[in-house]
C-alpha positions as CSV (number, residue, x, y, z in Angstrom):
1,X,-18.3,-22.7,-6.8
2,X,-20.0,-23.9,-9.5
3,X,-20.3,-27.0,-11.2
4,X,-19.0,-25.9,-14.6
5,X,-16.2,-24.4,-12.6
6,X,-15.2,-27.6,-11.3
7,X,-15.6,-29.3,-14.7
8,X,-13.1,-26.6,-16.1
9,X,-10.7,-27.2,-13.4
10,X,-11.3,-23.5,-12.1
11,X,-9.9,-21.7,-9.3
12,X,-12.2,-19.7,-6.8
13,X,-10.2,-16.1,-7.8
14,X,-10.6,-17.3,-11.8
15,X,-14.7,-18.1,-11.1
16,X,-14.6,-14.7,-9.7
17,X,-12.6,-12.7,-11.7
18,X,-15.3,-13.9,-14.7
19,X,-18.1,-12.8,-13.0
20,X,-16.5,-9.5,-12.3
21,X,-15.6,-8.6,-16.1
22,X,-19.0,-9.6,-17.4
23,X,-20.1,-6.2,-15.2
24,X,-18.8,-3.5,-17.6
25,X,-19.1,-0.7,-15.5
26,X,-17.2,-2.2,-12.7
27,X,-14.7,-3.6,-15.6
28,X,-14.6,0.3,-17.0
29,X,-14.3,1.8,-13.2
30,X,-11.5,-0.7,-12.8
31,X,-9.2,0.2,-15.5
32,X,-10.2,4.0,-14.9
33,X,-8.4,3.4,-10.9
34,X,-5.7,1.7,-12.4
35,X,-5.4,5.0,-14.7
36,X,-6.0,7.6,-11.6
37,X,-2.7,5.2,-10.1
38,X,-0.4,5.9,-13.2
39,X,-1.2,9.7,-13.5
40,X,-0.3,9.3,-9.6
41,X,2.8,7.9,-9.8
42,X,3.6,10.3,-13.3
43,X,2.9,13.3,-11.5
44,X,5.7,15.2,-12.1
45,X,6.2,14.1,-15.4
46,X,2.6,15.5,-17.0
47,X,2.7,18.7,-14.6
48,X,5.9,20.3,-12.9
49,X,8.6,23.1,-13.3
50,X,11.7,20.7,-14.0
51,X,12.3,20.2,-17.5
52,X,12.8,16.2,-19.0
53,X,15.8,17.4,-20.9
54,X,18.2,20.4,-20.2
55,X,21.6,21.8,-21.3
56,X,22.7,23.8,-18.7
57,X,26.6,25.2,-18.9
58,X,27.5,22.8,-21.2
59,X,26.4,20.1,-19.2
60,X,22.8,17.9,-19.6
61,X,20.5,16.9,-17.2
62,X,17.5,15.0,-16.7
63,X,15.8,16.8,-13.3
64,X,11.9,15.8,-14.1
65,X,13.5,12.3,-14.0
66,X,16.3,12.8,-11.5
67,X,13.6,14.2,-8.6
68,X,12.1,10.7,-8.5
69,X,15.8,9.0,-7.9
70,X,16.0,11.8,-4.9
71,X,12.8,11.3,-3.4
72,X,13.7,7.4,-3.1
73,X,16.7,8.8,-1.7
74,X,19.1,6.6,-4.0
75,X,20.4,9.6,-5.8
76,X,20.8,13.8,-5.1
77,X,21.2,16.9,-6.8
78,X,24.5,17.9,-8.1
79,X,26.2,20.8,-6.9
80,X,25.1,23.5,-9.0
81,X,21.6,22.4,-9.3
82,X,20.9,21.7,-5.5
83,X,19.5,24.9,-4.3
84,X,17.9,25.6,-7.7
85,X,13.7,26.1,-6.6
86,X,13.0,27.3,-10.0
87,X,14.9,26.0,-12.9
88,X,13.0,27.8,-15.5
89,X,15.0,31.2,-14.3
90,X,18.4,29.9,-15.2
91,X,19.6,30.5,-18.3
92,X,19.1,27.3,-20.2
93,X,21.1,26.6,-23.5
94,X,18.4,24.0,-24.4
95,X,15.1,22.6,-22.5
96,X,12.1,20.3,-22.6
97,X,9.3,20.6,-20.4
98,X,6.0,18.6,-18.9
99,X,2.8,19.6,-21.1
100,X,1.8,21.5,-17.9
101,X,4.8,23.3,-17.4
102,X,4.0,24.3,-13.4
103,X,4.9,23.2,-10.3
104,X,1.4,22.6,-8.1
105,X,2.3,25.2,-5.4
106,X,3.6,27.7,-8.1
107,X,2.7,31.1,-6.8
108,X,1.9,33.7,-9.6
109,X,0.1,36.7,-8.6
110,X,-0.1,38.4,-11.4
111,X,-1.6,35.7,-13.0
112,X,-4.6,35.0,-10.4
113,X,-7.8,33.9,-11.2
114,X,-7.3,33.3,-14.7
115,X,-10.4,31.5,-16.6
116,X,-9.0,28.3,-18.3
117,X,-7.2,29.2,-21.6
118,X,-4.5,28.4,-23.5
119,X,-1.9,29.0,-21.4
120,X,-3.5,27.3,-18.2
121,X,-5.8,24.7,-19.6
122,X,-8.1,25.1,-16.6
123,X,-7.6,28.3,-14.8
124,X,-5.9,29.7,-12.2
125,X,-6.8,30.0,-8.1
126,X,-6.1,32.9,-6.3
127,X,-2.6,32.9,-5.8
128,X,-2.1,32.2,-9.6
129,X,-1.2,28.5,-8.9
130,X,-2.1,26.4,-11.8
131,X,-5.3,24.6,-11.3
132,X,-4.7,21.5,-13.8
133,X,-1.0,21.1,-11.9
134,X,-2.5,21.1,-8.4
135,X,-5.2,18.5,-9.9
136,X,-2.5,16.1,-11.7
137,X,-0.5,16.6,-7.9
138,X,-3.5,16.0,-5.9
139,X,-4.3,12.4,-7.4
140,X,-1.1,11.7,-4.9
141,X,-2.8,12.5,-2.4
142,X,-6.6,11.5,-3.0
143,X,-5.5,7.9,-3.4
144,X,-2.5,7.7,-0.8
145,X,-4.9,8.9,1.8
146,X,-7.7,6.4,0.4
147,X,-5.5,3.6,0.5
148,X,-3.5,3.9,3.6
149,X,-6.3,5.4,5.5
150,X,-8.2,1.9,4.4
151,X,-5.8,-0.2,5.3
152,X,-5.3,0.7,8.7
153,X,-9.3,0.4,9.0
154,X,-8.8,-3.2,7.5
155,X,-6.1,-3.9,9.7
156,X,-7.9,-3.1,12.9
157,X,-10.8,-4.9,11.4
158,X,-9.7,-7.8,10.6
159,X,-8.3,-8.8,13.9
160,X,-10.7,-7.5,16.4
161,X,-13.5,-9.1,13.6
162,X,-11.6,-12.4,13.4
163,X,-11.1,-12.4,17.4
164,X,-14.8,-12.0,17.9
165,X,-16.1,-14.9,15.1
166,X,-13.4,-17.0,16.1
167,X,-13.5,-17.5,20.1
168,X,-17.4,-16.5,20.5
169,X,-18.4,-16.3,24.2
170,X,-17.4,-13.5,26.3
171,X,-14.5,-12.6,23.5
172,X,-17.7,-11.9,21.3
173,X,-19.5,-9.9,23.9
174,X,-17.0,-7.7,25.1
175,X,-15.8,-6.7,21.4
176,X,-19.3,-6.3,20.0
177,X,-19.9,-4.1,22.8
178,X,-16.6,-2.2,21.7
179,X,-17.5,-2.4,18.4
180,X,-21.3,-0.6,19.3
181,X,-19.3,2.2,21.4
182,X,-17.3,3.0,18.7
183,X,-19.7,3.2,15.4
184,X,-21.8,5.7,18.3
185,X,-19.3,8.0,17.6
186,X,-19.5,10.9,15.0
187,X,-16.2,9.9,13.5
188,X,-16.1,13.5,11.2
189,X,-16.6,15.3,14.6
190,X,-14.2,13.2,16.1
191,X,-11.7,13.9,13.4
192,X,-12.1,17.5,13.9
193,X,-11.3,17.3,17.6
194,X,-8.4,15.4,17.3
195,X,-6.8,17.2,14.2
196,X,-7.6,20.7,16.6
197,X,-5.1,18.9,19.0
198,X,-2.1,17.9,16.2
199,X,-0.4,20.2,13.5
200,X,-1.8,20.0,10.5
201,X,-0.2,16.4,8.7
202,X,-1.4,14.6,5.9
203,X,0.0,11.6,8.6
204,X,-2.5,12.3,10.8
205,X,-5.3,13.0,8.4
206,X,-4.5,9.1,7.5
207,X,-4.4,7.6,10.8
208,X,-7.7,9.3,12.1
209,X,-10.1,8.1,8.9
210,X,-8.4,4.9,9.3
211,X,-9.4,4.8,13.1
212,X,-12.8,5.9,12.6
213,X,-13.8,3.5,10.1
214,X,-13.0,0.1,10.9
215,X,-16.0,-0.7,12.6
216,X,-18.5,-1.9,9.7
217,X,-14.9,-4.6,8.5
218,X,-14.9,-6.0,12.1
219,X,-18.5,-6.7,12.0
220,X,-18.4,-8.4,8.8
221,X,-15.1,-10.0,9.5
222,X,-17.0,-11.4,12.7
223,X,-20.0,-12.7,10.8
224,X,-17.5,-14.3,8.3
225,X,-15.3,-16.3,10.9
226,X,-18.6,-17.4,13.2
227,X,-19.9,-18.5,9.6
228,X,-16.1,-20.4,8.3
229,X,-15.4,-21.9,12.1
230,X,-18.1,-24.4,11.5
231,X,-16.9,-26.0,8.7
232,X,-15.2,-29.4,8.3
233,X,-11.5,-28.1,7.9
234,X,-11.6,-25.7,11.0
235,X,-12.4,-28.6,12.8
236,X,-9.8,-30.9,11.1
237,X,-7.0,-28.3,11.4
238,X,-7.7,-28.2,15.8
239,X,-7.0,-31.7,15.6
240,X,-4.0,-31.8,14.2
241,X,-2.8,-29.9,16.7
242,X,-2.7,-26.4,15.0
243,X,-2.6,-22.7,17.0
244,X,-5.3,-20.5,17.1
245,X,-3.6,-17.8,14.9
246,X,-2.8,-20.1,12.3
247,X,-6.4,-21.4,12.5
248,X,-7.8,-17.8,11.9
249,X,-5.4,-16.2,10.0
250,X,-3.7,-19.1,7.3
251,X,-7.0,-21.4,7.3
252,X,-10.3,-18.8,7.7
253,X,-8.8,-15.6,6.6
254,X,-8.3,-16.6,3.3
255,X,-11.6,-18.2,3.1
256,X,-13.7,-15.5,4.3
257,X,-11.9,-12.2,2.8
258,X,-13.7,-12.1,-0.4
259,X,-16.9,-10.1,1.2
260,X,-14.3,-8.4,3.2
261,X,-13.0,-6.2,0.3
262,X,-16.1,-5.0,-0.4
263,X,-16.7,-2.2,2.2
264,X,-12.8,-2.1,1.5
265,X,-13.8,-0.3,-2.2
266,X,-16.3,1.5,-0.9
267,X,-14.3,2.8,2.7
268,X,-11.2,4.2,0.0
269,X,-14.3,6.4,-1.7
270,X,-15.2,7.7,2.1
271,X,-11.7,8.4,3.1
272,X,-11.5,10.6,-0.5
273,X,-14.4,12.4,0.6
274,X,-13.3,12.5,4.5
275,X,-10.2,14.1,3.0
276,X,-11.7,16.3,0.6
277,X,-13.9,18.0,3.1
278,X,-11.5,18.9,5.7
279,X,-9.1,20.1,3.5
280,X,-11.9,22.5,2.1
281,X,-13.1,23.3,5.9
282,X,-8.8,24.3,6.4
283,X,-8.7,21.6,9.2
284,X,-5.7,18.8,9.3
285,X,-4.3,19.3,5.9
286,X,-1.3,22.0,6.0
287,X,-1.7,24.8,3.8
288,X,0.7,24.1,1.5
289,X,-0.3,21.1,0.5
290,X,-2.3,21.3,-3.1
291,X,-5.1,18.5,-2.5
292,X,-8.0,18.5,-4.5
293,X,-10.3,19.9,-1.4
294,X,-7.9,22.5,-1.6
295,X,-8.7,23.8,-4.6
296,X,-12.1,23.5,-4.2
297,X,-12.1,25.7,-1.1
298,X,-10.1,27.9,-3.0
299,X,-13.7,29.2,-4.7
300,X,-15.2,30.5,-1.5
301,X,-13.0,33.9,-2.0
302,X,-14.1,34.2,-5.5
303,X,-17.8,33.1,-6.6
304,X,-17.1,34.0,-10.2
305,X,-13.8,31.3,-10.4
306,X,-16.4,28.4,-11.2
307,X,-13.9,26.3,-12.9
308,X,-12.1,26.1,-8.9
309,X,-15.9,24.8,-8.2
310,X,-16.5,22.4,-11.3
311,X,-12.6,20.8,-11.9
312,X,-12.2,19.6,-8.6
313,X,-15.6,18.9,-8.0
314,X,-15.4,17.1,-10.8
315,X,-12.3,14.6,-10.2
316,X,-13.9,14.0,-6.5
317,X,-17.1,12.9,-7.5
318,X,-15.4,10.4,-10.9
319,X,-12.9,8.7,-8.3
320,X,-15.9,8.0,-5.7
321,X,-18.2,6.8,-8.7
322,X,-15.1,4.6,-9.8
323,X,-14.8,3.4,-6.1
324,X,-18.2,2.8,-5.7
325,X,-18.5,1.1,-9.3
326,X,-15.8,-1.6,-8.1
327,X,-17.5,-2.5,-4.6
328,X,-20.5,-3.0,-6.8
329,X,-18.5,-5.4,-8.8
330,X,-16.7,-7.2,-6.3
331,X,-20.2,-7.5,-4.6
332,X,-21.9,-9.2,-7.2
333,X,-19.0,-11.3,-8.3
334,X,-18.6,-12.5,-4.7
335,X,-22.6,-13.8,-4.6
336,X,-22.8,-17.4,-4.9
337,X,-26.5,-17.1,-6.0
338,X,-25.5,-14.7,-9.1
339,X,-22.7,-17.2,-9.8
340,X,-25.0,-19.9,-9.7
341,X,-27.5,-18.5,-11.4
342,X,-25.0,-17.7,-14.6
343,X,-24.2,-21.1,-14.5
344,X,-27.9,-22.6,-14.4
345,X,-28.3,-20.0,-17.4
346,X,-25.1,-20.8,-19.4
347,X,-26.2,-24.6,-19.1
């Protein structure tokens, strides 16, 4: 930390979180995530076939809002609306609709392969599902698998990581050895091998990337904790009589994740592109399931669709830039020497 920090009475996260917002693309690639979350979580209220408002017999209803009551399972449909799959056939008094008014797996064949126009902003695919839906609906997916698949890979990390650092000796051997095995491994192979073995499940699609990409966290996690385990408090804490766990876990862990969470940005843009692939190669992902792989395999049967080639290809490569952006960031607002240098420069 540096010394002006200390003169200001600045916490580590604070001298950090300064560093990190004088780099404005990791700044910009920051609040763009934090976007990509909210059109995640508004899904169904930008693009979907349930209205925000309806009069229906005399009675109003809310469904675009209702559907996220049901899927948290505090609330259902009522009677008369509960096996309802398409409520723009019923005969509405009065309705408001999302701007995209289409569910993601909305099936319209006479409307296949339509260029992007004014009814669907950016095409069609070729069972007439609507292309800007399926992208708004596939954000879901791109950063649920991302996220989960990374924190399984951090979980797995950090404890076979922190194991190795911590006790050294044969501990250190053995899992290093484990640790070489493993990264020998074609992990996209292996996912294919496995995923030939399973259904197709967005569940399993998780828990293989997260399984095949834990190795490069452990190692860091290891070189972190035999780094930390030297140091004054470590030895202050086994004095006093505290366990091993609490050692690692309450006293080094929180001292040595900062460089942790780096590879932790950059593994949630690999998992995206894990994902992406196999859902374009068909394998793991089930077929009704509008990712954003999906639609770009969706192409293959039609050269001449480019916007099924540019849309997607588009939103895949701007989250992994924005991934890669904030492990930059995080990187060089981690490095002591860049802090200290800003300081020598600001004095």
């Amino acid at each position: 930390m540096s010394a002006e920090a200390v003169v200001q009475g600045q916490s580590y996260g604070q001298v950090v979180w300064r560093q990190f917002k004088k780099n404005r693309p990791a700044l910009l690639s920051l609040l763009g995530i934090v976007l990509l979350g909210i059109v995640a979580l508004s899904a169904d209220l930008l693009a979907g076939d349930k209205p925000y408002y309806m009069k229906y017999k005399g009675e109003t209803y809310f469904p675009a809002f209702r559907q996220y009551a049901v899927y948290l399972g505090i609330a259902d449909w009522p009677a008369e609306l509960k096996r309802r799959r398409n409520f723009k056939k019923l005969k509405l008094e009065e309705a408001i609709f999302p701007p995209v008014p289409y569910a993601p797996g909305e099936v319209r064949l006479r409307e296949k392969y339509q260029p992007p126009g004014i009814e669907h902003w950016l095409g069609t695919d070729r069972l007439g599902r609507d292309v800007l839906s399926g992208l708004i609906h596939g954000t879901r997916y791109a950063l649920t698998i991302g996220l989960v698949a990374v924190g399984i890979s951090l979980a797995i990390g950090l404890v076979l990581g922190a194991l190795a650092g911590y006790f050294g000796g044969w501990v250190d051997l053995a899992l290093s050895r484990l640790f070489e095995l493993w990264a020998a491994i074609p992990s996209f192979f292996l996912i294919l091998t496995v995923a030939a073995f399973f259904p197709p499940s967005l569940f399993f699609v998780m828990i293989i990337i997260g399984l095949t990409s834990w190795v490069g966290i452990a190692r860091l996690t290891r070189s972190q904790f035999l780094q930390v385990r030297s140091y004054d408090y470590v030895a202050a804490a086994r004095s006093l009589g505290y366990s091993n766990g609490r050692i690692m876990f309450r006293h080094i862990l929180p001292n040595a994740i900062g460089p942790i969470l780096i590879p932790a940005a950059f593994g949630v843009a690999g998992a995206i592109l894990a994902e992406s692939g196999l859902s374009f190669l068909g394998v793991g992902i089930p077929a009704e399931v509008i990712t954003w792989g999906a639609l770009l395999a969706g192409a293959r049967s039609n050269a001449a669709a480019w916007w099924l080639v540019v849309v997607p290809g588009l939103a895949i490569f701007a989250t992994v830039t924005l991934y890669n952006l904030l492990g930059d960031g995080l990187r060089d607002a981690l490095d002591p020497k860049l802090r200290g240098s800003g300081a020598e420069e600001r004095g």
